[in-house]
PDB file of N, CA, C and O in Angstrom, chain B, residues numbered from 101:
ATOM      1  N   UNK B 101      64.464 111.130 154.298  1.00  0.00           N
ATOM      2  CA  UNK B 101      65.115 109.836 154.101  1.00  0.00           C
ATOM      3  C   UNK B 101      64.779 109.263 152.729  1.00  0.00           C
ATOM      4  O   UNK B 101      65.711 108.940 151.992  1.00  0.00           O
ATOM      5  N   UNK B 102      63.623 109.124 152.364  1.00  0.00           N
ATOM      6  CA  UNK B 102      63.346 108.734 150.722  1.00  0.00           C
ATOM      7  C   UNK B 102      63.951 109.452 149.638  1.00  0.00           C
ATOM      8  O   UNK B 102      64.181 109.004 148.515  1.00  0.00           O
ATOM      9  N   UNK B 103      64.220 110.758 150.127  1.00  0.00           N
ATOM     10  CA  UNK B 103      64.421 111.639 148.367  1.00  0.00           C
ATOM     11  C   UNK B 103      65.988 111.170 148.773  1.00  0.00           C
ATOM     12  O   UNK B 103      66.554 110.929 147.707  1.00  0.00           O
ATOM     13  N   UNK B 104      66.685 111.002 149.630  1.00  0.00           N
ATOM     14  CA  UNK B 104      68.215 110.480 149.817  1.00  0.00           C
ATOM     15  C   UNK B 104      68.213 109.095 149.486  1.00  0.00           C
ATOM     16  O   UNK B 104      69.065 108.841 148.635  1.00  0.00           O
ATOM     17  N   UNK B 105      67.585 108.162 149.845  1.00  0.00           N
ATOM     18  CA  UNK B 105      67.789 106.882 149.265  1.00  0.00           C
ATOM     19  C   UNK B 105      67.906 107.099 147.641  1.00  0.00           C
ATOM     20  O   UNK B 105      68.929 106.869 146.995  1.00  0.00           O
ATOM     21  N   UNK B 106      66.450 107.670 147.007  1.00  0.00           N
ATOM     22  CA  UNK B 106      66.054 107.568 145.969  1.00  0.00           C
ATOM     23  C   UNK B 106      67.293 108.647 145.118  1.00  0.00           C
ATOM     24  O   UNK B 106      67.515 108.370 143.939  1.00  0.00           O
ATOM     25  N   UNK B 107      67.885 109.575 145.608  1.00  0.00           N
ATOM     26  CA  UNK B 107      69.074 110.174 144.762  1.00  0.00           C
ATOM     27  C   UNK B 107      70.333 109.441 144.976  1.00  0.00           C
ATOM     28  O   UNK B 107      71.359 109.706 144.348  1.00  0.00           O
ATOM     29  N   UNK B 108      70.235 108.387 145.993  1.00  0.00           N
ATOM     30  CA  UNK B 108      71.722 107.596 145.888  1.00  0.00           C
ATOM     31  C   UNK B 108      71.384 106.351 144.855  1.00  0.00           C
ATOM     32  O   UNK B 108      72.133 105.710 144.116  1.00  0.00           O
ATOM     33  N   UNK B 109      70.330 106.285 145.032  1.00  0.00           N
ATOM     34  CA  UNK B 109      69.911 104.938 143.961  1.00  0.00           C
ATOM     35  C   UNK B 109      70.212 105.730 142.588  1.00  0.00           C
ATOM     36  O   UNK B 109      71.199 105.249 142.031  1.00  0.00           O
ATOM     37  N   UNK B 110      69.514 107.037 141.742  1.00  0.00           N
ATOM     38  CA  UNK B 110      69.899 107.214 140.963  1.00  0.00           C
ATOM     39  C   UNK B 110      71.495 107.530 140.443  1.00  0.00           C
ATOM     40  O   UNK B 110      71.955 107.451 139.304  1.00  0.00           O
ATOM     41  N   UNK B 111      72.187 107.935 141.777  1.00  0.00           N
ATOM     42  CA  UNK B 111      73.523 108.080 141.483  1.00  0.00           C
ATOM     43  C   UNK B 111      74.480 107.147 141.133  1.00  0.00           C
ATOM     44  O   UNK B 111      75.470 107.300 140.418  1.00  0.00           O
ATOM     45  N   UNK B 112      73.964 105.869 141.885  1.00  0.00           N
ATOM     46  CA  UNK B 112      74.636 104.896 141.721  1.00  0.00           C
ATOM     47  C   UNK B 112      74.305 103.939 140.695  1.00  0.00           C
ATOM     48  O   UNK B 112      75.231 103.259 140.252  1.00  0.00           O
ATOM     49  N   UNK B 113      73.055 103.759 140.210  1.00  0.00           N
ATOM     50  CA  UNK B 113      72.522 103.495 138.580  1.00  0.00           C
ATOM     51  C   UNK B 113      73.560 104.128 137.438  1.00  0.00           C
ATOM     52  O   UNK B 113      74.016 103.537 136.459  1.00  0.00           O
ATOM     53  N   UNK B 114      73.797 105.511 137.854  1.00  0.00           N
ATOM     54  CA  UNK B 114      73.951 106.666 136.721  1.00  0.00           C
ATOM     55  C   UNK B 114      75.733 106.417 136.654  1.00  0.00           C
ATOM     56  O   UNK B 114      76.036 107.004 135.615  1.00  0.00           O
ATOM     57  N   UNK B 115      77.039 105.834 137.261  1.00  0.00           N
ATOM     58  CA  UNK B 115      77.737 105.727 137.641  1.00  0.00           C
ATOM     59  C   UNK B 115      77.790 104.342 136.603  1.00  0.00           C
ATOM     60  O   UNK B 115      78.446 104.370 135.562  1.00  0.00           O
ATOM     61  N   UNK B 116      77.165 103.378 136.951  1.00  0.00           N
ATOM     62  CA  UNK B 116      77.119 102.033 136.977  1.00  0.00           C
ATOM     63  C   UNK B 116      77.229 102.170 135.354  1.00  0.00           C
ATOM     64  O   UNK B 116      78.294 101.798 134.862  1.00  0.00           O
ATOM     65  N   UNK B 117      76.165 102.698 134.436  1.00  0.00           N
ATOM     66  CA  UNK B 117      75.932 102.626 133.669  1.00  0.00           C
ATOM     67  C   UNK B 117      77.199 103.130 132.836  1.00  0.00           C
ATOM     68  O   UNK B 117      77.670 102.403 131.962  1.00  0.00           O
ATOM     69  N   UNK B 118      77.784 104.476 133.138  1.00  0.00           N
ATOM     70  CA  UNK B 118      79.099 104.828 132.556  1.00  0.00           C
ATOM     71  C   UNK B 118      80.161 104.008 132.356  1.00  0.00           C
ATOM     72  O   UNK B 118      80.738 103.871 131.277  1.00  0.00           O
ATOM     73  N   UNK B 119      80.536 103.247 133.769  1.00  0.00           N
ATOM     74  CA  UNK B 119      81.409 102.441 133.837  1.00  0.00           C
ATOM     75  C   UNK B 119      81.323 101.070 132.983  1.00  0.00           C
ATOM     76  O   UNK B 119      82.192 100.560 132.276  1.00  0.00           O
ATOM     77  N   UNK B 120      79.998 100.628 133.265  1.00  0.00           N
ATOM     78  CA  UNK B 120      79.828  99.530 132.096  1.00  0.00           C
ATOM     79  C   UNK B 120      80.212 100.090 130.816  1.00  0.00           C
ATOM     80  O   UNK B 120      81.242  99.483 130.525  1.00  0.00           O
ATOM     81  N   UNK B 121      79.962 100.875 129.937  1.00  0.00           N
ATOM     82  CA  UNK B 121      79.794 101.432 128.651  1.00  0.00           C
ATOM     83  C   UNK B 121      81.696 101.631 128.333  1.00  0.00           C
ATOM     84  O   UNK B 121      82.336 101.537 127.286  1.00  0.00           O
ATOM     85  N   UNK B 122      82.153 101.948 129.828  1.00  0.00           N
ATOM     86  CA  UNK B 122      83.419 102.584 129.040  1.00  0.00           C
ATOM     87  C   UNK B 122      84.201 101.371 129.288  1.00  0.00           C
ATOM     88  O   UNK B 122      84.992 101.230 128.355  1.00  0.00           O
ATOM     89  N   UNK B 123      84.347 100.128 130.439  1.00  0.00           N
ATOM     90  CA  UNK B 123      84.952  99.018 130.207  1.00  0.00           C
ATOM     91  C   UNK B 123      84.448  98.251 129.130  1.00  0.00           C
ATOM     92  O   UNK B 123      85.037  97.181 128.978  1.00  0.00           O
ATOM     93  N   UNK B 124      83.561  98.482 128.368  1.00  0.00           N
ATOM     94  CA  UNK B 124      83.321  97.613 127.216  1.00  0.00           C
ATOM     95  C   UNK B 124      83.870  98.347 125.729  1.00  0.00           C
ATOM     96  O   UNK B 124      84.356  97.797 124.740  1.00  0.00           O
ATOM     97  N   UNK B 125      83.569  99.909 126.008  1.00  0.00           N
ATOM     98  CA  UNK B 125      84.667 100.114 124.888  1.00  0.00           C
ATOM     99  C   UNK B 125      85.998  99.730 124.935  1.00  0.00           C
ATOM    100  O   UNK B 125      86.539  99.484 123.857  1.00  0.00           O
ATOM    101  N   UNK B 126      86.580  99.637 125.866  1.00  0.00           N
ATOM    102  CA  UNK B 126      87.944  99.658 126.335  1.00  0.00           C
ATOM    103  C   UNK B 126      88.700  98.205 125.816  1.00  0.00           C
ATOM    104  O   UNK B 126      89.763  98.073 125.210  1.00  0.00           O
ATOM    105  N   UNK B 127      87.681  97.122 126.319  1.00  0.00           N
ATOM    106  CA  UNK B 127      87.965  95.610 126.213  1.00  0.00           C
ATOM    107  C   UNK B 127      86.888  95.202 124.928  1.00  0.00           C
ATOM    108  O   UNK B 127      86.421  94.116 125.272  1.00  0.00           O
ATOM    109  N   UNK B 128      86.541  95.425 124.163  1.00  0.00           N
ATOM    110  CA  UNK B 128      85.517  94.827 123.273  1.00  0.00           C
ATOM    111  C   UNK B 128      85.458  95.906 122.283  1.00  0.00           C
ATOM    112  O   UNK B 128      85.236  95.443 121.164  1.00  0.00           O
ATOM    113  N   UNK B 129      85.594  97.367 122.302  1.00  0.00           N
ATOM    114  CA  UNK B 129      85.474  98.323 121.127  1.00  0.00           C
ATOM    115  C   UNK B 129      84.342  98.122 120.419  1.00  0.00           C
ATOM    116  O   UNK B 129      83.423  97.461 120.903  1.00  0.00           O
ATOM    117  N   UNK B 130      84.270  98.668 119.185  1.00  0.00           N
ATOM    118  CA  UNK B 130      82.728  98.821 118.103  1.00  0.00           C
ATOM    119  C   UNK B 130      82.267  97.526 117.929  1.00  0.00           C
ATOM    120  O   UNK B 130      81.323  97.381 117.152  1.00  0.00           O
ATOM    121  N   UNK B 131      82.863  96.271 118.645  1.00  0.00           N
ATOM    122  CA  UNK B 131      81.976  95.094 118.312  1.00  0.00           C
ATOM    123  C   UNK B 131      81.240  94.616 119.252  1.00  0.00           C
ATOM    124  O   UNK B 131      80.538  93.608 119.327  1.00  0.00           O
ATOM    125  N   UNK B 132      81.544  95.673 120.144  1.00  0.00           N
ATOM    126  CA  UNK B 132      80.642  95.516 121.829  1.00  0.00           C
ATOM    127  C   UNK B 132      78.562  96.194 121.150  1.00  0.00           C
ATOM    128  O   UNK B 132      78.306  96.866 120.151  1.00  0.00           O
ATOM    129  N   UNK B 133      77.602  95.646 122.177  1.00  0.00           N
ATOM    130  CA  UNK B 133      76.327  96.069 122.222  1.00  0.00           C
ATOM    131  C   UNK B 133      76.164  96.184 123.462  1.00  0.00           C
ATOM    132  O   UNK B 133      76.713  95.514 124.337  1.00  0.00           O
ATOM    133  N   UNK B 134      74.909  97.592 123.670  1.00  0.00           N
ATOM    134  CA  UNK B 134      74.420  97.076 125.225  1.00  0.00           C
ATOM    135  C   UNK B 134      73.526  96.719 125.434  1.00  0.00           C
ATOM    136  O   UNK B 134      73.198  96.976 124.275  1.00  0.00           O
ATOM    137  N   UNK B 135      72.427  96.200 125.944  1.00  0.00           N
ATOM    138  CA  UNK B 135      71.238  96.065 126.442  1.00  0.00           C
ATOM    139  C   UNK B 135      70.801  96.450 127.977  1.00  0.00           C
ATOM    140  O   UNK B 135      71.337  96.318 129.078  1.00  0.00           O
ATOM    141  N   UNK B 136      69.615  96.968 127.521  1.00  0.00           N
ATOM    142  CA  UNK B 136      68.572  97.507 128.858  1.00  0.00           C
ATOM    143  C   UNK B 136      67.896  96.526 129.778  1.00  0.00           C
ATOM    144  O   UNK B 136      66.864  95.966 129.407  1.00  0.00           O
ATOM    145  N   UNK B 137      68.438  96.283 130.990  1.00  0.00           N
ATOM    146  CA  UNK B 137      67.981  94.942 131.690  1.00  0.00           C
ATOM    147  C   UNK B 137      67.104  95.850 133.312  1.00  0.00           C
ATOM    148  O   UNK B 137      67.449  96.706 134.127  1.00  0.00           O
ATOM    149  N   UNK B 138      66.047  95.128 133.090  1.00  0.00           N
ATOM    150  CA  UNK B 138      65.043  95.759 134.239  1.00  0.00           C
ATOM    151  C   UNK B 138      65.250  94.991 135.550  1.00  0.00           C
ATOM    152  O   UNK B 138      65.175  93.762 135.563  1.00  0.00           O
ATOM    153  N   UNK B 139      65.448  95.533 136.385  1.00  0.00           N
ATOM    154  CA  UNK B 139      66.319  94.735 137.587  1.00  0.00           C
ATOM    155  C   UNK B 139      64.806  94.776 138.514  1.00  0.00           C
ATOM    156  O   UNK B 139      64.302  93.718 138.889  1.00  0.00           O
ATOM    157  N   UNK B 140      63.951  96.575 138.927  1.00  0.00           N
ATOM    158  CA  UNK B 140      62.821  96.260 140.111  1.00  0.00           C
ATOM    159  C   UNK B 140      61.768  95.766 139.367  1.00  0.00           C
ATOM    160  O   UNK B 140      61.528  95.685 138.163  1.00  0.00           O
ATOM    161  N   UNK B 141      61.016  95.357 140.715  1.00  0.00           N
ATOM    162  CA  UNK B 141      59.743  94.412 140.684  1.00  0.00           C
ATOM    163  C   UNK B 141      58.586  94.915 140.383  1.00  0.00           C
ATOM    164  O   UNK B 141      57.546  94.292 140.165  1.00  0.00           O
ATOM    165  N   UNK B 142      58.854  96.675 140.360  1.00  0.00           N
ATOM    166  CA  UNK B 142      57.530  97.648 139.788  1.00  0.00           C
ATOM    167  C   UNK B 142      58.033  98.894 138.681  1.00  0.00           C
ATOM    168  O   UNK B 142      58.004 100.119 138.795  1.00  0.00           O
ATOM    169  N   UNK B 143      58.425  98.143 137.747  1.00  0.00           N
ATOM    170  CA  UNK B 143      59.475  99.350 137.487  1.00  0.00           C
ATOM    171  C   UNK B 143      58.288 100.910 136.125  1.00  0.00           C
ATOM    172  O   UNK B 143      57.071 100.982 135.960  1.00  0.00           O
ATOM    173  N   UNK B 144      58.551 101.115 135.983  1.00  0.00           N
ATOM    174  CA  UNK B 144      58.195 102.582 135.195  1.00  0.00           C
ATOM    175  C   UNK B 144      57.664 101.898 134.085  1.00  0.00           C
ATOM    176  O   UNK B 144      58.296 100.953 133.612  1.00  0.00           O
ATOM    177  N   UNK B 145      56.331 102.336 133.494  1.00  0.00           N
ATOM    178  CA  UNK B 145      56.248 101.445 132.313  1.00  0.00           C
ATOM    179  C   UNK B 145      57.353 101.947 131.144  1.00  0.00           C
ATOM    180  O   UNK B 145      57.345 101.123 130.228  1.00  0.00           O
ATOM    181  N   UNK B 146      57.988 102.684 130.977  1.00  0.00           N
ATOM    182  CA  UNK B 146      58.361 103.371 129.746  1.00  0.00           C
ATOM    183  C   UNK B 146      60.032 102.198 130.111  1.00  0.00           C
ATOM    184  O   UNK B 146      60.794 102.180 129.144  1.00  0.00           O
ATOM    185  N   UNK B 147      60.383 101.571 131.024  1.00  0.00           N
ATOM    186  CA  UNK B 147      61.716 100.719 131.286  1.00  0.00           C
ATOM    187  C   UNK B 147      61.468  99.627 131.181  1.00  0.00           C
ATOM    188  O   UNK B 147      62.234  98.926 130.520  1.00  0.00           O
ATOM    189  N   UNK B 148      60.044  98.925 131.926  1.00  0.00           N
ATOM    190  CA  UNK B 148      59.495  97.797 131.253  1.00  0.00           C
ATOM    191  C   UNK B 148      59.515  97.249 129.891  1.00  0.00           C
ATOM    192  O   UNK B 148      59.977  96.160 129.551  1.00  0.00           O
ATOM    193  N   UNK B 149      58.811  98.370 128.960  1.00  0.00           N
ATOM    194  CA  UNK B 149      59.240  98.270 127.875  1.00  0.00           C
ATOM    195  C   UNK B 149      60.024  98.362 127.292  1.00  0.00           C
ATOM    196  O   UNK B 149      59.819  98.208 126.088  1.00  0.00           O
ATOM    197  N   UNK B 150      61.338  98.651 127.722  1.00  0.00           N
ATOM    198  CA  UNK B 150      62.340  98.589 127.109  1.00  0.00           C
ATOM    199  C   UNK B 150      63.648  97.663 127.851  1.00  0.00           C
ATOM    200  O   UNK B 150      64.865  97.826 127.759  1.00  0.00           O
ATOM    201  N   UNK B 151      62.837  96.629 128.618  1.00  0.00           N
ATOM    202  CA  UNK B 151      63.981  95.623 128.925  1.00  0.00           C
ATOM    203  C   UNK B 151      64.089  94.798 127.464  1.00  0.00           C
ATOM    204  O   UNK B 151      63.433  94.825 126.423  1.00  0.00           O
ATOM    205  N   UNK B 152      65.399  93.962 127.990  1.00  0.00           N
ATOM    206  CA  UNK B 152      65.851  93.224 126.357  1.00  0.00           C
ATOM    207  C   UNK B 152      66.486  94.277 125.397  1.00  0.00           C
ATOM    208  O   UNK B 152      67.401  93.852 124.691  1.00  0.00           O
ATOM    209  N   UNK B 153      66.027  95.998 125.225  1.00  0.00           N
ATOM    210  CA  UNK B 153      66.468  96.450 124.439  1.00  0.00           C
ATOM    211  C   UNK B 153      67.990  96.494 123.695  1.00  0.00           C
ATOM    212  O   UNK B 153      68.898  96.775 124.477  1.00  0.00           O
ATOM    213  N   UNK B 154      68.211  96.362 122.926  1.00  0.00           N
ATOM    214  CA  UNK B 154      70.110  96.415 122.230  1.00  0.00           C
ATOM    215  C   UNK B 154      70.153  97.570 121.033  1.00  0.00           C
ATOM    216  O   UNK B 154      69.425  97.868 120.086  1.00  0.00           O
ATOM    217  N   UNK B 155      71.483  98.085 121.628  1.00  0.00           N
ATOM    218  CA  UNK B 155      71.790  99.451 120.338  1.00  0.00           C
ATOM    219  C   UNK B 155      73.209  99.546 120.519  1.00  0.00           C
ATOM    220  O   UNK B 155      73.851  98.772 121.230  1.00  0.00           O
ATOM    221  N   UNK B 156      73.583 100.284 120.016  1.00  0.00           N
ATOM    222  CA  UNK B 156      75.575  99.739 119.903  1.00  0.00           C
ATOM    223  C   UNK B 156      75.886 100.505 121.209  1.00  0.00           C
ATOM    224  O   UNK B 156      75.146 101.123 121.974  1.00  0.00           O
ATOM    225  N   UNK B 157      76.953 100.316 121.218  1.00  0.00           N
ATOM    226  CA  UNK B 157      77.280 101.446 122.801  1.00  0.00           C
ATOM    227  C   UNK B 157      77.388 103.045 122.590  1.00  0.00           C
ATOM    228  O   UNK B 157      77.352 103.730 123.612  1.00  0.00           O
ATOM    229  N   UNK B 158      77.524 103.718 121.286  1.00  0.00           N
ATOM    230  CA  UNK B 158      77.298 105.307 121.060  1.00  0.00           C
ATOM    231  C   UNK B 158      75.986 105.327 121.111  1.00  0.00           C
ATOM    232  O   UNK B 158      75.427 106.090 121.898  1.00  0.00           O
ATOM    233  N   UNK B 159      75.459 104.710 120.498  1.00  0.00           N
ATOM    234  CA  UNK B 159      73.605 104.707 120.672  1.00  0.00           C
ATOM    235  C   UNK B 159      72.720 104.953 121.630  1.00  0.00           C
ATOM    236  O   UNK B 159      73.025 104.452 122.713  1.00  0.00           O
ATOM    237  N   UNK B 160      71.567 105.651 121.598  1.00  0.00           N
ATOM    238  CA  UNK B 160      70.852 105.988 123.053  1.00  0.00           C
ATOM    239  C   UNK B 160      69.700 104.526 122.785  1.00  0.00           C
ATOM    240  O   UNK B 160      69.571 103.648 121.932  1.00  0.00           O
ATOM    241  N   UNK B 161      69.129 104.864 123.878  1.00  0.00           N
ATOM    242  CA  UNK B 161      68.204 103.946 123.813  1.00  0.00           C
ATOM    243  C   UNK B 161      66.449 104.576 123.576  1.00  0.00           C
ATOM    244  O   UNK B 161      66.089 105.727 123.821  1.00  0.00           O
ATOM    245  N   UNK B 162      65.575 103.455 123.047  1.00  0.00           N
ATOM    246  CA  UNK B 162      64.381 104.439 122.447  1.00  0.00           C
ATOM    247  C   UNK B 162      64.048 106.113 123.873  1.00  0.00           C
ATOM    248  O   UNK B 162      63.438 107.140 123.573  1.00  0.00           O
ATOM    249  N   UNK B 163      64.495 105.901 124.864  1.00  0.00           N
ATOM    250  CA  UNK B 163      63.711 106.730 125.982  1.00  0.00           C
ATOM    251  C   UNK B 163      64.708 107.277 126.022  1.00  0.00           C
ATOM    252  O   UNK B 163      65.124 107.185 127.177  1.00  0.00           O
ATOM    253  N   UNK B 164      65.722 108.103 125.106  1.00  0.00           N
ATOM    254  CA  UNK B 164      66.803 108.783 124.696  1.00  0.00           C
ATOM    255  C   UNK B 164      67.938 108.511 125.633  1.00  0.00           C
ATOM    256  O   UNK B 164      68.934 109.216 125.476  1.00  0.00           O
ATOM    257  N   UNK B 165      67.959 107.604 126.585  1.00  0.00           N
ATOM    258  CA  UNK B 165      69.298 107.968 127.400  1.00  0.00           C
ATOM    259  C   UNK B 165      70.502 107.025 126.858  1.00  0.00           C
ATOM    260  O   UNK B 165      70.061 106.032 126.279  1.00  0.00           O
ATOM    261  N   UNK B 166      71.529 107.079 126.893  1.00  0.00           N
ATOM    262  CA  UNK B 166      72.392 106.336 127.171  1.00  0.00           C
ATOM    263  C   UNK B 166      72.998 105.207 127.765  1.00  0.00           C
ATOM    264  O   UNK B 166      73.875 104.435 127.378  1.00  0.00           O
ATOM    265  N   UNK B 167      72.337 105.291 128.779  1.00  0.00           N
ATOM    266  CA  UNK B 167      72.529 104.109 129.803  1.00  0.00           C
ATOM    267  C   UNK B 167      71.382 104.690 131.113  1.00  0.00           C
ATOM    268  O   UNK B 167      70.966 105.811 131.405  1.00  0.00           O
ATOM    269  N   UNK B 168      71.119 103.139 131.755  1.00  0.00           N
ATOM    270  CA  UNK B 168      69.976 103.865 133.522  1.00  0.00           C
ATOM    271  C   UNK B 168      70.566 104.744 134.165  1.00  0.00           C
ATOM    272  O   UNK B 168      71.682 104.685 134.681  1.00  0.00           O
ATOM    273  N   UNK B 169      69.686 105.745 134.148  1.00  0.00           N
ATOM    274  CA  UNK B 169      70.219 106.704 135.040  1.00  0.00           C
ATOM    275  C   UNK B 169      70.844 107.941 134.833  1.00  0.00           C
ATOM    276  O   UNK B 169      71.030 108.807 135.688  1.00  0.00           O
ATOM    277  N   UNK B 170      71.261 107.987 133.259  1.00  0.00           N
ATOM    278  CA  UNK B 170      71.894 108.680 132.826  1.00  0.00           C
ATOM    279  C   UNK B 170      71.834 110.199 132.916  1.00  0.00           C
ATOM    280  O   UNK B 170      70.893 110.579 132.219  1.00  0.00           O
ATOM    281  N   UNK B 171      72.429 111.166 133.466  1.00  0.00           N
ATOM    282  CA  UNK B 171      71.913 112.983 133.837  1.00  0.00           C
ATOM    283  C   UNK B 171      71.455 113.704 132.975  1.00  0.00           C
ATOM    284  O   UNK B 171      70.946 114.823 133.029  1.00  0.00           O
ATOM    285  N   UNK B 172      71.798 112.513 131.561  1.00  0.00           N
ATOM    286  CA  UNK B 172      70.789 113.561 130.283  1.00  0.00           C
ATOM    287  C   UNK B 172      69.417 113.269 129.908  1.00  0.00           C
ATOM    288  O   UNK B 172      68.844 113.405 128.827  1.00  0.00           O
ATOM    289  N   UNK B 173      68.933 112.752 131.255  1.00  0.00           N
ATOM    290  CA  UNK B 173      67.598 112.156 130.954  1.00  0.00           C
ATOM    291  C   UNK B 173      66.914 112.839 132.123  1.00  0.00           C
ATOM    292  O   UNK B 173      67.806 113.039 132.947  1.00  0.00           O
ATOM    293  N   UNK B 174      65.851 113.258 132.554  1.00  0.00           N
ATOM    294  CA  UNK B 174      64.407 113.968 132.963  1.00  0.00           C
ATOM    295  C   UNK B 174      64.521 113.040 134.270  1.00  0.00           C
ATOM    296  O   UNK B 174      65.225 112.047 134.451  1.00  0.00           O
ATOM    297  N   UNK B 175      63.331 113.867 135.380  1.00  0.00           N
ATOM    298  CA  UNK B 175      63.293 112.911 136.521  1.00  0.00           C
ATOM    299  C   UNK B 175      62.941 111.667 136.499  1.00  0.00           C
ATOM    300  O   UNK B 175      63.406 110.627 136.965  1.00  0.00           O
ATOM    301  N   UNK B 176      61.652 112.071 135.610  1.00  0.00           N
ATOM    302  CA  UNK B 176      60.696 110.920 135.046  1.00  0.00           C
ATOM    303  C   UNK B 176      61.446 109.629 134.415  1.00  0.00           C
ATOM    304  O   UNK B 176      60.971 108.495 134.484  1.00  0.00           O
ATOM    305  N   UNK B 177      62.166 109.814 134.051  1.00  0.00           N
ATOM    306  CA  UNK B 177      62.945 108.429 133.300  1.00  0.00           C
ATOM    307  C   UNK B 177      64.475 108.325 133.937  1.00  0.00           C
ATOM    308  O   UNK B 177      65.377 107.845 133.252  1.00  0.00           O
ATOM    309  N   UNK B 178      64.720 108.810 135.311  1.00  0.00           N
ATOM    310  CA  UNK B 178      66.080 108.734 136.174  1.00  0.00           C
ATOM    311  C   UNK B 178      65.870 108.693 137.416  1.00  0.00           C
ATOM    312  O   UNK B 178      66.702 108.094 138.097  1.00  0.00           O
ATOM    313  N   UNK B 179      64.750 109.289 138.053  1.00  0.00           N
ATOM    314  CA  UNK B 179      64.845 109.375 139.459  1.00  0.00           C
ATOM    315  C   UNK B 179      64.290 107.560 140.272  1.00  0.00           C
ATOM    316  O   UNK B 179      63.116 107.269 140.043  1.00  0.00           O
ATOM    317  N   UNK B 180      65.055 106.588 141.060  1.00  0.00           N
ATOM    318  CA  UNK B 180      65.072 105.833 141.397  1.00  0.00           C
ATOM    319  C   UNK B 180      65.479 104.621 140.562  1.00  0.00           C
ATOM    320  O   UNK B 180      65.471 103.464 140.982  1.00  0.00           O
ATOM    321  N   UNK B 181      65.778 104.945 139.532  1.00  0.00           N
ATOM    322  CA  UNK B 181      66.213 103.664 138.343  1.00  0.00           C
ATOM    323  C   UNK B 181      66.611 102.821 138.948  1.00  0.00           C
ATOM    324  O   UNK B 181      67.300 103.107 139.927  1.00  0.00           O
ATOM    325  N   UNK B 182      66.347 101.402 138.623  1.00  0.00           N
ATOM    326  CA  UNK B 182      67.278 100.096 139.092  1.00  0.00           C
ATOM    327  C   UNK B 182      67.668  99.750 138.199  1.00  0.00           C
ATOM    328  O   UNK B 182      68.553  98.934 138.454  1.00  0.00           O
ATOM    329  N   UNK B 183      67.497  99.925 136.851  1.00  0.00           N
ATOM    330  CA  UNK B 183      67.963  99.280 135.820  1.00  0.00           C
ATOM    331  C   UNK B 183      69.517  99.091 135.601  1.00  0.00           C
ATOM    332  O   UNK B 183      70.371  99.694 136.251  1.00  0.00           O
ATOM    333  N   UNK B 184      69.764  98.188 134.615  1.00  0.00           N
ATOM    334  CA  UNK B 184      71.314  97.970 134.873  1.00  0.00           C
ATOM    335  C   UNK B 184      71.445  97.546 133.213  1.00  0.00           C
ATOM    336  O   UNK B 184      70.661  96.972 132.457  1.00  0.00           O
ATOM    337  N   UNK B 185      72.924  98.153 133.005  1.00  0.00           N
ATOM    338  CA  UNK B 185      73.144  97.640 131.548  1.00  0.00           C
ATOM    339  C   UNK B 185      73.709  96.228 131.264  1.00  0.00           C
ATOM    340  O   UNK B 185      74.404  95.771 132.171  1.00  0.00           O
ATOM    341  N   UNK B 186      73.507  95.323 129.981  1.00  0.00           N
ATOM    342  CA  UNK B 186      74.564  94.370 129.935  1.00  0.00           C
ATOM    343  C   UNK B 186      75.013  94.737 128.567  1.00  0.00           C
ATOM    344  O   UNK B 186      74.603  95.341 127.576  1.00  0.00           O
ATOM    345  N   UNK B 187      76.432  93.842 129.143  1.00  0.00           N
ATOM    346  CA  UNK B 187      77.046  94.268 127.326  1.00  0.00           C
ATOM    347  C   UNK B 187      76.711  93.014 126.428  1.00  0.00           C
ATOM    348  O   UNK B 187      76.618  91.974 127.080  1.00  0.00           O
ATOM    349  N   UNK B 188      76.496  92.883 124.979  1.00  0.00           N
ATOM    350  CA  UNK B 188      76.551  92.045 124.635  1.00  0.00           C
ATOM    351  C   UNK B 188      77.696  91.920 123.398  1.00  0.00           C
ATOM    352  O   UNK B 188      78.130  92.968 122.919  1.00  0.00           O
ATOM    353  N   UNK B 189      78.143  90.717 122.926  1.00  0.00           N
ATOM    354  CA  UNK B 189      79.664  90.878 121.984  1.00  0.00           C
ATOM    355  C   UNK B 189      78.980  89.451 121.252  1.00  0.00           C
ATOM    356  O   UNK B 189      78.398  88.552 121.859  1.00  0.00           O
ATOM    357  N   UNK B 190      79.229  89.528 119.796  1.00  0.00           N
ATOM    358  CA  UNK B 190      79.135  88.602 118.972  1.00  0.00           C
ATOM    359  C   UNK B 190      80.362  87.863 118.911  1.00  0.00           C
ATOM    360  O   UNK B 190      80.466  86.902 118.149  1.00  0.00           O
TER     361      UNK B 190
END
């Protein structure tokens, strides 16, 4: 029951994150940003530190991924993610 919660949580992080990234290219284009927003209450130190983070939307973020959750990232920095992206637009 845990490694199924914990792979639907990453699936649905990893989903979330795409979809944000591509409705903001879509509606906002190269003047869109995203930021790394830490959603759990114990989260990984390496996500901790990188809430608040902003980089354009082609950009990875310092812990190389793309967005939470992302499949080009290691267990260690994907498996149970809560994190969630926001977009930001000047």
């Amino acid at each position: 029951d845990s490694r199924a919660e914990q792979s639907a949580t990453a699936a649905v992080t990893a989903v979330a994150g795409f979809a944000t990234i591509e409705a903001a290219r879509q509606t906002r284009g190269s003047r869109a940003r995203k930021r790394w927003i830490v959603n759990s209450t114990n989260p990984r130190a390496s996500h901790a530190a990188m809430h608040g983070e902003e980089v354009g939307l082609d950009d990875v973020f310092s812990n190389g991924l793309p967005w939470p959750g992302s499949l080009d990232g290691t267990a260690d920095e994907t498996a149970g993610c809560q994190c969630s992206l926001e977009i930001v637009t000047d």
